[in-house]
Backbone as a ProteinNet text record, in pm:
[ID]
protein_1_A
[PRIMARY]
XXXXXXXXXXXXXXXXXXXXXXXXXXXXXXXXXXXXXXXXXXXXXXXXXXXXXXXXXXXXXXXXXXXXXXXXXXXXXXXXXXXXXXXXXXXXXXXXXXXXXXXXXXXXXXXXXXXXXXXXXXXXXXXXXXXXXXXXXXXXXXXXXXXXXXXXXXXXXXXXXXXXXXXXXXXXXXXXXXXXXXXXXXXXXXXXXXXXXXXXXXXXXXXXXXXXXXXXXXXXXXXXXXXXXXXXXXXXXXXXXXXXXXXXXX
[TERTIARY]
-372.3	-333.8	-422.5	-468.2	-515.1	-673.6	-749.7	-906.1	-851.5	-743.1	-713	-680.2	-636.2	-627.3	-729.9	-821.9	-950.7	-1051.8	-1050.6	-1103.2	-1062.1	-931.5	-854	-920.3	-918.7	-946.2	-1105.7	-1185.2	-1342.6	-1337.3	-1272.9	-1304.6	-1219.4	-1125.6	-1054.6	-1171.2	-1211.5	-1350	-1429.1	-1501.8	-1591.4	-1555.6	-1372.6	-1327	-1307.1	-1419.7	-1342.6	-1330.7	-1227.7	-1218.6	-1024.8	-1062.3	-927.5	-893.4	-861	-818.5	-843	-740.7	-797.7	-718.6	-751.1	-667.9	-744	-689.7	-744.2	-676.7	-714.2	-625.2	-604.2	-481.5	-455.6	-267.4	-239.1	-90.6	-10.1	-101.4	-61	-20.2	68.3	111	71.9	9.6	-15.8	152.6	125.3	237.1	242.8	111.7	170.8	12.6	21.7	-86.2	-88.2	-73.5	-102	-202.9	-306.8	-420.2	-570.1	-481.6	-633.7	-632.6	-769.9	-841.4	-897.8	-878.7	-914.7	-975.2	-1109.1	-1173.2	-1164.7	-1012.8	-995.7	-882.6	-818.1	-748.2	-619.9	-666.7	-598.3	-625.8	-547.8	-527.1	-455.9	-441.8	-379.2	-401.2	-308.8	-368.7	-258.9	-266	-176.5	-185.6	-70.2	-53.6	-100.6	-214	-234.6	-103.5	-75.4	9	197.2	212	340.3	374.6	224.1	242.5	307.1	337.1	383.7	261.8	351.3	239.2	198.9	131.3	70.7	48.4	-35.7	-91.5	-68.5	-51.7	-71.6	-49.3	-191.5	-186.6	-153.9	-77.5	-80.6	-130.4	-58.1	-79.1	-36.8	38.6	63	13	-51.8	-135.3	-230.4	-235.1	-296.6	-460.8	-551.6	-692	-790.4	-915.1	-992.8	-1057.4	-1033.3	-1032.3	-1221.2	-1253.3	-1419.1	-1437.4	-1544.7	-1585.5	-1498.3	-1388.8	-1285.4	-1171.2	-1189.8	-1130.8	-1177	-1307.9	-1372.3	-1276	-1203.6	-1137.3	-1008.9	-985.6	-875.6	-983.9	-1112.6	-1182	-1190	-1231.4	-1221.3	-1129.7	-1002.5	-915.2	-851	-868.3	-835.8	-966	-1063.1	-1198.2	-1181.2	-1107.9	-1107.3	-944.3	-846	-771.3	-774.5	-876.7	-838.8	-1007	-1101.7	-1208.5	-1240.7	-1301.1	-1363.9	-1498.5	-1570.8	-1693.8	-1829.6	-1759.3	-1870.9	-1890.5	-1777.5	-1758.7	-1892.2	-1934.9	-2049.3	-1981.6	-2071.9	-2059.6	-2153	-2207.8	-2305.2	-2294.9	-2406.7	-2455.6	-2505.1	-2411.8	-2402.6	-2461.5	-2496.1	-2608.9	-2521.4	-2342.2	-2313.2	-2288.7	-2297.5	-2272.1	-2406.2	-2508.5	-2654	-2683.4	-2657.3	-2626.8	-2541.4	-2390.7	-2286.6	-2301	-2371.8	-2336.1	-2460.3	-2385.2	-2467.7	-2547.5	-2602.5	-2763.1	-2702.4	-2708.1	-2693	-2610.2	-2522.4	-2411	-2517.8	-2447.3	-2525.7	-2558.3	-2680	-2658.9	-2710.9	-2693.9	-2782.8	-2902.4	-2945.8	-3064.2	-2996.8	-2943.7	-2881.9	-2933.4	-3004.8	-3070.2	-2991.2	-2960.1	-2918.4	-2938.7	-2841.8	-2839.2	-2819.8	-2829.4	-2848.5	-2741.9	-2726	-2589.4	-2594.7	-2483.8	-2465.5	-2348.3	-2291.7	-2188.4	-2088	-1988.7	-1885.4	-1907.1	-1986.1	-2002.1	-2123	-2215.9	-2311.1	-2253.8	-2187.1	-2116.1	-2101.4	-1960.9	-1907.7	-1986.5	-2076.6	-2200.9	-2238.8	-2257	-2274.2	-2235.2	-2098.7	-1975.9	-1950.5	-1936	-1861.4	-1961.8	-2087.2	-2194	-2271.2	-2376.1	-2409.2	-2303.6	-2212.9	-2121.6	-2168.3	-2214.8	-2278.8	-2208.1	-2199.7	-2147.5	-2166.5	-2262.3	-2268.6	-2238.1	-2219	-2130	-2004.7	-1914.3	-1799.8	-1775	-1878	-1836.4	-1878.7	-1938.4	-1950.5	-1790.6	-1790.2	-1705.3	-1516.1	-1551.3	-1460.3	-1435.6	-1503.5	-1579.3	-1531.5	-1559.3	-1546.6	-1420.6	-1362.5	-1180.6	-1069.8	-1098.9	-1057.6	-1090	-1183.6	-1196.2	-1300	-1269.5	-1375.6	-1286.7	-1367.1	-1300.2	-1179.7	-1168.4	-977.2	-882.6	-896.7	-815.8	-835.7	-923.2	-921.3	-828.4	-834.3	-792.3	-617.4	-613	-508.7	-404	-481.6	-461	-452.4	-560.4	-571.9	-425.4	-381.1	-280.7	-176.5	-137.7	-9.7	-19.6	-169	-169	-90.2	-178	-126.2	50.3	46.1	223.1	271.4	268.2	297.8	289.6	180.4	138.2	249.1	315.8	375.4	335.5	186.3	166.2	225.7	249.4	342.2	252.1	133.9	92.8	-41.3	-65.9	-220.9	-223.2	-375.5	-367	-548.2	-553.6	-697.6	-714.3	-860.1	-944.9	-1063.7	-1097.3	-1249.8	-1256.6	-1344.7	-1270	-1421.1	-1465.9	-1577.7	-1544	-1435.9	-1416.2	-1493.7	-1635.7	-1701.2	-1562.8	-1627.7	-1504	-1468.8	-1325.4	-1255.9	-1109.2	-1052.2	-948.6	-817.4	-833.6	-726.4	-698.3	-827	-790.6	-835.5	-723	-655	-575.7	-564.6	-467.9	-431.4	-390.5	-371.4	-408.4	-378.2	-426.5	-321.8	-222.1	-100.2	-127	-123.2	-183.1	-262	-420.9	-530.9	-528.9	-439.8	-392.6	-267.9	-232.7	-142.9	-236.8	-334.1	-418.9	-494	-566.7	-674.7	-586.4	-472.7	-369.7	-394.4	-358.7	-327.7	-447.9	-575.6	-676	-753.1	-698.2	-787	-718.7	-561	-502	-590.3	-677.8	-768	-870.8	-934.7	-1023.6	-1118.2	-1131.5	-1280.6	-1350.4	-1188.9	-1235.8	-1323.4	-1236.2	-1277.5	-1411.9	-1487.1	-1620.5	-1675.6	-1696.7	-1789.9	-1749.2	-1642.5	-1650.1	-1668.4	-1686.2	-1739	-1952	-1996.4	-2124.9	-2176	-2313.1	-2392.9	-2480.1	-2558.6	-2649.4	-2651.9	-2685.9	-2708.6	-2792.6	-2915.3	-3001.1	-2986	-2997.7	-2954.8	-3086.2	-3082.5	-3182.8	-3242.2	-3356.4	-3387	-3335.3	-3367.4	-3256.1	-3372.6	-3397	-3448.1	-3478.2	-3394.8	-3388.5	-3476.4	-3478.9	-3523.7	-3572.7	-3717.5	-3776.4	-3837.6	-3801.3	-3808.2	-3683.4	-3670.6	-3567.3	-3622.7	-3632.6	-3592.4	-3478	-3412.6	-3245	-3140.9	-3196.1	-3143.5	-3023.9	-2905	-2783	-2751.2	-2737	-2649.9	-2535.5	-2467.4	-2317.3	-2337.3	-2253.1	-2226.3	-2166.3	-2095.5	-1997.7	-2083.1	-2121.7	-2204.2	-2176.2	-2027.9	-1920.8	-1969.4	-2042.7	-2042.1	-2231.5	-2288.8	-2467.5	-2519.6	-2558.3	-2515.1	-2659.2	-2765.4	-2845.5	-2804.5	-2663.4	-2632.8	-2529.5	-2515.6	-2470.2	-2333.9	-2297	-2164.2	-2098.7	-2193	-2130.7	-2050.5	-1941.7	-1805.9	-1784.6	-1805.6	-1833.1	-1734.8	-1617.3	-1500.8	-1430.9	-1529.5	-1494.1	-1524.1	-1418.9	-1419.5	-1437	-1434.2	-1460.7	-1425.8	-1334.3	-1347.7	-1464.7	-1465.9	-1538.5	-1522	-1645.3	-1663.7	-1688.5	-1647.5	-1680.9	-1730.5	-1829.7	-1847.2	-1865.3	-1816.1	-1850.9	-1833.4	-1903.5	-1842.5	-1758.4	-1652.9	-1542.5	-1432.6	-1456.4	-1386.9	-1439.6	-1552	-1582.5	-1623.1	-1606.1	-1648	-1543.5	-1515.4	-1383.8	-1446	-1315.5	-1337.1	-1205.6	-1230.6	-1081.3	-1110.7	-1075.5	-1120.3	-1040.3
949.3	817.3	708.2	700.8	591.2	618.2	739.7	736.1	651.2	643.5	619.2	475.4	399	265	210.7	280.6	184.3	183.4	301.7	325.9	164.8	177.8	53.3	-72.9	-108.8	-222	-252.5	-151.2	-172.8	-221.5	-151	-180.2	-274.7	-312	-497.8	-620.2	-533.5	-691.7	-680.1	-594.1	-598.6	-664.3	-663.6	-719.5	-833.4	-959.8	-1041.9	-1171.2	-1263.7	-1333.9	-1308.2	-1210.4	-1222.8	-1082.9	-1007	-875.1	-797.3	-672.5	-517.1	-457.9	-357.4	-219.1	-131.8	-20.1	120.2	245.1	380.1	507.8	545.7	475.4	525.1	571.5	640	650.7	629.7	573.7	601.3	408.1	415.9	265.1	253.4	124.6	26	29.8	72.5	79.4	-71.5	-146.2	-307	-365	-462.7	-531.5	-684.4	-613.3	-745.7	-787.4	-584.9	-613.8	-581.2	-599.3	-641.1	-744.2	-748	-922.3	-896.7	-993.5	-1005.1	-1149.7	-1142.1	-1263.1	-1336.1	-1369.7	-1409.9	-1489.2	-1588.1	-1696	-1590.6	-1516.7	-1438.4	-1314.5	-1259.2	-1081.5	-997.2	-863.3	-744.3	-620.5	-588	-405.2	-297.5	-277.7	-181.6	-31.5	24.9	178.2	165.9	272.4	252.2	372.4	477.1	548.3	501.7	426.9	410.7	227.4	191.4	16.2	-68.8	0	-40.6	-148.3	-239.5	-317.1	-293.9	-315.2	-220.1	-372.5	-443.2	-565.6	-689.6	-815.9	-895	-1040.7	-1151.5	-1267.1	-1392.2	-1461.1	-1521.9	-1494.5	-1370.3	-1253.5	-1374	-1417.3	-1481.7	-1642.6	-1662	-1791.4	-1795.6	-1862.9	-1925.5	-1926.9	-1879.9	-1858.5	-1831.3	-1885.9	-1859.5	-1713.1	-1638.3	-1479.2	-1455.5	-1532.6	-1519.4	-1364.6	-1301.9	-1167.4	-1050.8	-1086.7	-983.5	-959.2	-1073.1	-1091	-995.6	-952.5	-864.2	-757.5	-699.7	-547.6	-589.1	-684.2	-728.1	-651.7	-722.5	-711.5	-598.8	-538.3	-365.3	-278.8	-311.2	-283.6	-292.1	-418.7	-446.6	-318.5	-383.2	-235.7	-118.6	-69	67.7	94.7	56.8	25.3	-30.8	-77.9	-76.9	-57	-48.2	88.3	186.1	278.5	410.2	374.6	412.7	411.3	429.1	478.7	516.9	373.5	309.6	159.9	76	20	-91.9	-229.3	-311.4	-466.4	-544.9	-666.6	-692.9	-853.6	-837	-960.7	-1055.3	-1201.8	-1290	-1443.4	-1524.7	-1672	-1691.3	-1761.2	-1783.9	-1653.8	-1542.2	-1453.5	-1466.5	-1502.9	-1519.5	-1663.9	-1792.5	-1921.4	-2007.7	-1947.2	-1979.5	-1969.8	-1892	-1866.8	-1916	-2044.8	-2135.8	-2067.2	-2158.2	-2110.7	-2063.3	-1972.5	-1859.4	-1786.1	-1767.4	-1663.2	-1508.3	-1417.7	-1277.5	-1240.3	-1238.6	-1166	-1026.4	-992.8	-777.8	-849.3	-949.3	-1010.9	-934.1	-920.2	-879.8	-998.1	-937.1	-1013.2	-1037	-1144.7	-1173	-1109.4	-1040.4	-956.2	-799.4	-779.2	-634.3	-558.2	-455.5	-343.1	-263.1	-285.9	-185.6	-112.9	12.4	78.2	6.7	44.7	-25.2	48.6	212.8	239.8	177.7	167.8	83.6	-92.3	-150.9	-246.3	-341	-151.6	-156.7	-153.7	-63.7	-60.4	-208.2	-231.1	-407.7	-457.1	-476.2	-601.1	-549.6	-406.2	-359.8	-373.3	-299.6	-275.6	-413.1	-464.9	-595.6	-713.1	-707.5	-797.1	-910.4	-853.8	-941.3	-1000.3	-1182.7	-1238	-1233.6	-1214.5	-1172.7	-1110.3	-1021.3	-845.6	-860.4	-949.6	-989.2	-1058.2	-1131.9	-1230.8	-1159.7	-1090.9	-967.9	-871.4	-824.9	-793.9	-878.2	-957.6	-1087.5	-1120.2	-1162.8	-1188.6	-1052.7	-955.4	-844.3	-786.7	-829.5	-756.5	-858.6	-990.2	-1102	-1182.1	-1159.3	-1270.5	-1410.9	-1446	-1544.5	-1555.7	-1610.6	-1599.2	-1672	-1772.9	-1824	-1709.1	-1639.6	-1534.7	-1344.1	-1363	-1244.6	-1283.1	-1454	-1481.7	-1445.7	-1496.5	-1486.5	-1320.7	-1236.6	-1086.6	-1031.3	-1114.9	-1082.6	-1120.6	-1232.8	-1297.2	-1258.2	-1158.7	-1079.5	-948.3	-907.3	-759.3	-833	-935.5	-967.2	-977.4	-1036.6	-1013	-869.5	-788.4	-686.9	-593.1	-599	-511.1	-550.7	-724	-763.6	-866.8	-993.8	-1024.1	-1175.4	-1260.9	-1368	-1481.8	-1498.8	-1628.7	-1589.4	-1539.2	-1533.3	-1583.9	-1625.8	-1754.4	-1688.2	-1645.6	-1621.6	-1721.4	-1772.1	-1856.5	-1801.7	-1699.3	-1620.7	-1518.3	-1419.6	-1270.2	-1248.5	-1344.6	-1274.2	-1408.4	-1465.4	-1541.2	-1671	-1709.4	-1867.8	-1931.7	-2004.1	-2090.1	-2197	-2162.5	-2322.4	-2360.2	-2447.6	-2495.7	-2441.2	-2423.1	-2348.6	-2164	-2118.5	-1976	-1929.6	-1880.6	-1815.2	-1703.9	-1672.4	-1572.2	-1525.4	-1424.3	-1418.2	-1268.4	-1264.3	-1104	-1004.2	-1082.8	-981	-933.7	-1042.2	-1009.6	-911.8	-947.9	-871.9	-739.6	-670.9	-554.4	-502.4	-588.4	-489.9	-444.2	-534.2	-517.9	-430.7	-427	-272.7	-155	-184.4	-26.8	35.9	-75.8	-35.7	11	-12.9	35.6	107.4	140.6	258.9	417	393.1	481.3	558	504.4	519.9	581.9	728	795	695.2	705.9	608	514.3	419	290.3	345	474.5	489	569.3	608.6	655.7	547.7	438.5	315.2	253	249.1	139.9	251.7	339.2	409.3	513.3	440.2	434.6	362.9	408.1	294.6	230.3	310.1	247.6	295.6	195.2	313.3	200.3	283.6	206	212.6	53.3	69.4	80	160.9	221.7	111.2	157.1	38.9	48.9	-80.5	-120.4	-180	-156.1	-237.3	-345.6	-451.8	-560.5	-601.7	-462.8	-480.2	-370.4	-302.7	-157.9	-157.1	-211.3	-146	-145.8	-11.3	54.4	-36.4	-166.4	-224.6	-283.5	-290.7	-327.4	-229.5	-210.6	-128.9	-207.8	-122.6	-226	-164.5	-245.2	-141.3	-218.6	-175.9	-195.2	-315.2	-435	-545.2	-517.9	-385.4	-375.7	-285.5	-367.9	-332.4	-189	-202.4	-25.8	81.6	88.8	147.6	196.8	172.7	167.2	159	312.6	389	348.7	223.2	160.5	23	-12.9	-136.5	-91.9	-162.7	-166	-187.1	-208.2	-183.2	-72.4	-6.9	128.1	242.8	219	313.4	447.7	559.1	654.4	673.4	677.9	700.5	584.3	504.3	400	421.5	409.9	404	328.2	234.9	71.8	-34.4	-100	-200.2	-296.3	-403.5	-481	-595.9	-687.4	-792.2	-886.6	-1011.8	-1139.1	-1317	-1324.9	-1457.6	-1614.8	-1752	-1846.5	-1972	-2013.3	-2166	-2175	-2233.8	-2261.1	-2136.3	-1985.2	-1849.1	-1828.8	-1821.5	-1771.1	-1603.6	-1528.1	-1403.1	-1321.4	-1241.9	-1153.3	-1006.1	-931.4	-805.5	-697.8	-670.9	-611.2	-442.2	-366.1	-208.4	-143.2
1935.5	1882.8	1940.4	2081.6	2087.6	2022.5	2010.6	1901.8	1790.8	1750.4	1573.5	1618.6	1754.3	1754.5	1761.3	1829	1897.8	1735.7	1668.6	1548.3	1453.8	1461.3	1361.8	1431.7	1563.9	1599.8	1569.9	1606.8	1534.9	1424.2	1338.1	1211.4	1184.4	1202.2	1175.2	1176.1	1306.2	1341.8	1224.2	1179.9	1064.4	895	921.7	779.9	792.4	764.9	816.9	693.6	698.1	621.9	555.9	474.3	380.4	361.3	247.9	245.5	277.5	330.7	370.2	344.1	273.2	223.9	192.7	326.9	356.5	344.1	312	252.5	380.2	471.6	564.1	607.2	673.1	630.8	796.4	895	1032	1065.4	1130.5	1194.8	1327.6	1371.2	1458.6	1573.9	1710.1	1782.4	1809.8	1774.9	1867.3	1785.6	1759.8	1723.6	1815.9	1945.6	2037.6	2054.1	2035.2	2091	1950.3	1853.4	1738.8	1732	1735.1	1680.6	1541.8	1479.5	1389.3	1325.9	1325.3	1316.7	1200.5	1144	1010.7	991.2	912.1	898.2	804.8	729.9	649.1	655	650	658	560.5	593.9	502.5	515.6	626.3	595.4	567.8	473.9	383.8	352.6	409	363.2	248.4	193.2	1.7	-45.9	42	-40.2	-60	55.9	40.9	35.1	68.7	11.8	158.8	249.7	375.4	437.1	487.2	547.5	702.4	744.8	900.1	993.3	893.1	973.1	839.5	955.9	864.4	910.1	840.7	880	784	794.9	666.8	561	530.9	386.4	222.3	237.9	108.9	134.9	196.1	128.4	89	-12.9	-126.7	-65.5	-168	-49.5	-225.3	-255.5	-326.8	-327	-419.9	-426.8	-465	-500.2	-516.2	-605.2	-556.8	-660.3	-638.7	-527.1	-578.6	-679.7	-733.9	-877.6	-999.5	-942.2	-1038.3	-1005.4	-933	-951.7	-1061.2	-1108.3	-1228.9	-1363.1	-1310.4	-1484.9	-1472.1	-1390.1	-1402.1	-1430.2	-1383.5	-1439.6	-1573.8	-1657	-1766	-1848	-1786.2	-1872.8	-1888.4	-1785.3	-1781.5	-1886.5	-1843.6	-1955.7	-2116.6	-2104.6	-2293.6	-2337.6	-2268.5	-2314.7	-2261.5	-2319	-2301.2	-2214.3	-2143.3	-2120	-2182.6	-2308.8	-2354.9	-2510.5	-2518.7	-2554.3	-2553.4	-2639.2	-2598.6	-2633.2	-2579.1	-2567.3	-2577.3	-2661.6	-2644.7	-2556.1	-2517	-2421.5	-2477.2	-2485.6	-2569.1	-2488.9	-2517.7	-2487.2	-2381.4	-2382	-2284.5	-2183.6	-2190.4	-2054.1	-2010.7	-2002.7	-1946.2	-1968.7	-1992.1	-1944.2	-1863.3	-1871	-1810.7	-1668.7	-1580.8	-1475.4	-1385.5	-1285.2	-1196.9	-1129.1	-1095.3	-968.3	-869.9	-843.5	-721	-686.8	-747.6	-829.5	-866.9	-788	-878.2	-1027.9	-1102	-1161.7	-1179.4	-1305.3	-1364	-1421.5	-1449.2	-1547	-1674.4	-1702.9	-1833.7	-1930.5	-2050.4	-2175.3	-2315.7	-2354.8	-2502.6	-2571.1	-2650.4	-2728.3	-2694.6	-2566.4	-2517.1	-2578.6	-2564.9	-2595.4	-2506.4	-2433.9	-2327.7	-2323.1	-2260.7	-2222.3	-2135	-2140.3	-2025.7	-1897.8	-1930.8	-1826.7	-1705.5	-1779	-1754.7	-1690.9	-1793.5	-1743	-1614.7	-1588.4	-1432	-1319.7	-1366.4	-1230.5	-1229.8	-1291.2	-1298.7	-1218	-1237.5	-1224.3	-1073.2	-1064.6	-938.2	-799.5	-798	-720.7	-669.3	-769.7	-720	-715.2	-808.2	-837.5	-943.5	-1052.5	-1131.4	-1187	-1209.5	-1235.6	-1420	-1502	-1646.6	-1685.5	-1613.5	-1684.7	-1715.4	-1578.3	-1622	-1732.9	-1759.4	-1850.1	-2001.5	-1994	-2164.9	-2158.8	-2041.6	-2062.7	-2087.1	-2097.4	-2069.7	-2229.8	-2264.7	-2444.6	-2496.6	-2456.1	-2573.4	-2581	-2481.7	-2478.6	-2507	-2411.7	-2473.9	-2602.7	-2602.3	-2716.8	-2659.8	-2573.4	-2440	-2292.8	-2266	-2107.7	-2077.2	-2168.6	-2178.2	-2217.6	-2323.5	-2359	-2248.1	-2226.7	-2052.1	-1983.6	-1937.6	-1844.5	-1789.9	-1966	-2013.5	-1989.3	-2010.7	-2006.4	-1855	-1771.7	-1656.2	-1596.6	-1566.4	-1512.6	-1615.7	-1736.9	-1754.2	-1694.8	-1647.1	-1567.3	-1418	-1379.3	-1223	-1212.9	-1302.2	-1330.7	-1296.2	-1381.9	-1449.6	-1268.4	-1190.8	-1082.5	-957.6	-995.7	-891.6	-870.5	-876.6	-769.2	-812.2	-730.4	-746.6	-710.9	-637.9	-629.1	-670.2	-778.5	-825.3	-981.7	-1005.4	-1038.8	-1111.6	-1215.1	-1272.5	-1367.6	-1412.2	-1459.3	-1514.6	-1482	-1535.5	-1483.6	-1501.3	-1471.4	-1344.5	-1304.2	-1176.1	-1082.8	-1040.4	-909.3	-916	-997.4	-981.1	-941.1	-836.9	-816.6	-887.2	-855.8	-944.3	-892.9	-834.5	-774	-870.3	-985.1	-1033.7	-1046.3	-1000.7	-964.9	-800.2	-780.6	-659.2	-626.6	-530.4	-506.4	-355.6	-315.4	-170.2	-141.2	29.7	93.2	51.5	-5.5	-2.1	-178.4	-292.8	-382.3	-412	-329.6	-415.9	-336.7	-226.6	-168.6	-287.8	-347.5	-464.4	-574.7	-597.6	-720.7	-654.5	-548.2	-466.3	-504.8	-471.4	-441.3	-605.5	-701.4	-828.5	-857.6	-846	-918.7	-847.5	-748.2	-645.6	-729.7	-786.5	-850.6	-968	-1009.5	-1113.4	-1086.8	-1148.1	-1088.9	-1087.2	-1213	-1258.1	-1216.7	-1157.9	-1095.2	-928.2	-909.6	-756.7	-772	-854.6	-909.1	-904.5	-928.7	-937.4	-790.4	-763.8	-618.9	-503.7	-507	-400.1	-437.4	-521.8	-554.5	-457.2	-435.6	-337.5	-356.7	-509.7	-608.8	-723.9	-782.1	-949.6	-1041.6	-1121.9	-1169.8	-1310.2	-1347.2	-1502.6	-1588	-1686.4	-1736.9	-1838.8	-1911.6	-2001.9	-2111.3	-2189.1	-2335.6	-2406.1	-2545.5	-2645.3	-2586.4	-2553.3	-2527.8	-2368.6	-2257	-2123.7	-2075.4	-2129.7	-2128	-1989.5	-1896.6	-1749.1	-1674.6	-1533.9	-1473.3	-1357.2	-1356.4	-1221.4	-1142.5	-1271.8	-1207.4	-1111	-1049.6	-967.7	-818.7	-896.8	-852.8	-700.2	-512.8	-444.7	-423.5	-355.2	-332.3	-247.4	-262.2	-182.3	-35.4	-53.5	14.7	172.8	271.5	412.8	487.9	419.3	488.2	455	300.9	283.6	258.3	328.5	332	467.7	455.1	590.8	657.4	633.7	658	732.7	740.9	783.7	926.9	949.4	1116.9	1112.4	951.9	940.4	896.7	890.5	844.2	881.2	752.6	852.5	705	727.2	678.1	579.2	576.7	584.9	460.7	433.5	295.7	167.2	99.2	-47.6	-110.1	-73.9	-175.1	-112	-152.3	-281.8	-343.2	-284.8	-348.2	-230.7	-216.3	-130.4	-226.7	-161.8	-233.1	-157.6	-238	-161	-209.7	-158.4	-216.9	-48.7	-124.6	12.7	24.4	-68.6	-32.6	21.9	-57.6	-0.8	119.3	109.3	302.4	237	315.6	315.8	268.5	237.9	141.7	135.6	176	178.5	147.5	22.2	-23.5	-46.7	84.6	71.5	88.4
[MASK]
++++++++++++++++++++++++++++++++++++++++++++++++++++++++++++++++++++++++++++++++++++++++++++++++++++++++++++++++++++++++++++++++++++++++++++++++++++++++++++++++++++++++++++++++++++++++++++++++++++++++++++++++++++++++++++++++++++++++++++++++++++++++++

């Protein structure tokens, strides 16, 4: 027991900012002695939903690109992968200076499988938004879909606006939230096939006949080249903006 505390306390320090949820099923005898370098917290049994740790879990906190595991979820639910979508003026105009994108080109046609590597890996802020357009209708009507899933999963103070996090004072959510939405879509093979990838290169299209887009994972845990690397991770997804701070929902 104490390898599996000192294990937990390493890795607390490395999550830092806002969410954590890990496939773990063992409890914390005392959390006198984790630190955790973060204003907000969450660490959650994924199999039985028990909470282990937790810091001002339900306040209100800008969810940034982990909002993308909603769009993924809605994707994988009402298409197939093998589904196309095309890439429309505003999903490659809409999205401000320095926000991720896939360079994804007007007009392209792509797979949803293709897509996700997108949205999930670099965290491209255009992918969401094709995929946003093609299920909704535009990104008011996603939004719309998104926040009756957030309902539907449980979560009570979340608050969507666009389905990849750009910030905006009216979408939000909390550690306790986007740990119900991780749990729910870690349930999903598929989803856990893309968020536990470390790269994957999107091939060329009519529209973009070179393989330089080559997407890796945002996520430091899992890129066994970084100094954060903890073997033993499956995902989720990281997110970042000024006003969020750093975000890490795994």
């Amino acid at each position: 027991m104490m390898n599996r505390k000192k294990l937990m306390t390493s890795f607390l320090l490395v999550i830092i900012i806002m969410p954590i949820f890990l496939p773990i099923s063992f409890s914390l005898a005392s959390t006198d002695d984790v630190y955790v370098d973060a204003p907000v917290a969450l660490l959650m049994d994924s199999a039985s939903g028990k909470i282990l740790y937790e810091r001002e879990a339900k306040a209100k906190r800008f969810p940034a690109s982990t909002t993308k595991i909603m769009t993924a979820i809605l994707a994988l639910e009402n298409r197939n992968l093998t589904d196309t979508a095309t890439v429309s003026e505003n999903a490659v105009s809409s999205i401000p200076y320095s926000y991720t994108i896939a360079n994804l080109q007007i007009g392209e046609v792509l797979t949803y499988e293709k897509l996700l590597f997108a949205l999930l890996l670099p965290s491209a802020n255009d992918a969401a938004i094709v995929i946003a357009e093609d299920i909704g209708g535009s990104v008011e009507g996603f939004s719309d879909k998104m926040n009756t899933k957030a309902r539907e999963i449980g979560c009570e103070n979340t608050h969507f606006v666009n389905p990849n996090g750009i910030h905006h004072e009216e979408h939000y959510s909390t550690a306790y939230d986007l740990a119900l939405i991780g749990r729910y879509a870690m349930k999903n093979e598929l989803f856990r096939k893309f968020v536990s990838t470390p790269q994957y290169t999107l091939p060329a299209t009519e529209k973009y006949d070179k393989e330089d887009r080559i997407f890796t994972t945002t996520n430091r845990l899992m890129n066994p080249s970084s100094s954060n690397y903890y073997s033993y991770t499956t995902g989720i997804k990281t997110g970042y903006t000024d006003p969020a701070r750093k975000l890490y929902c795994c």
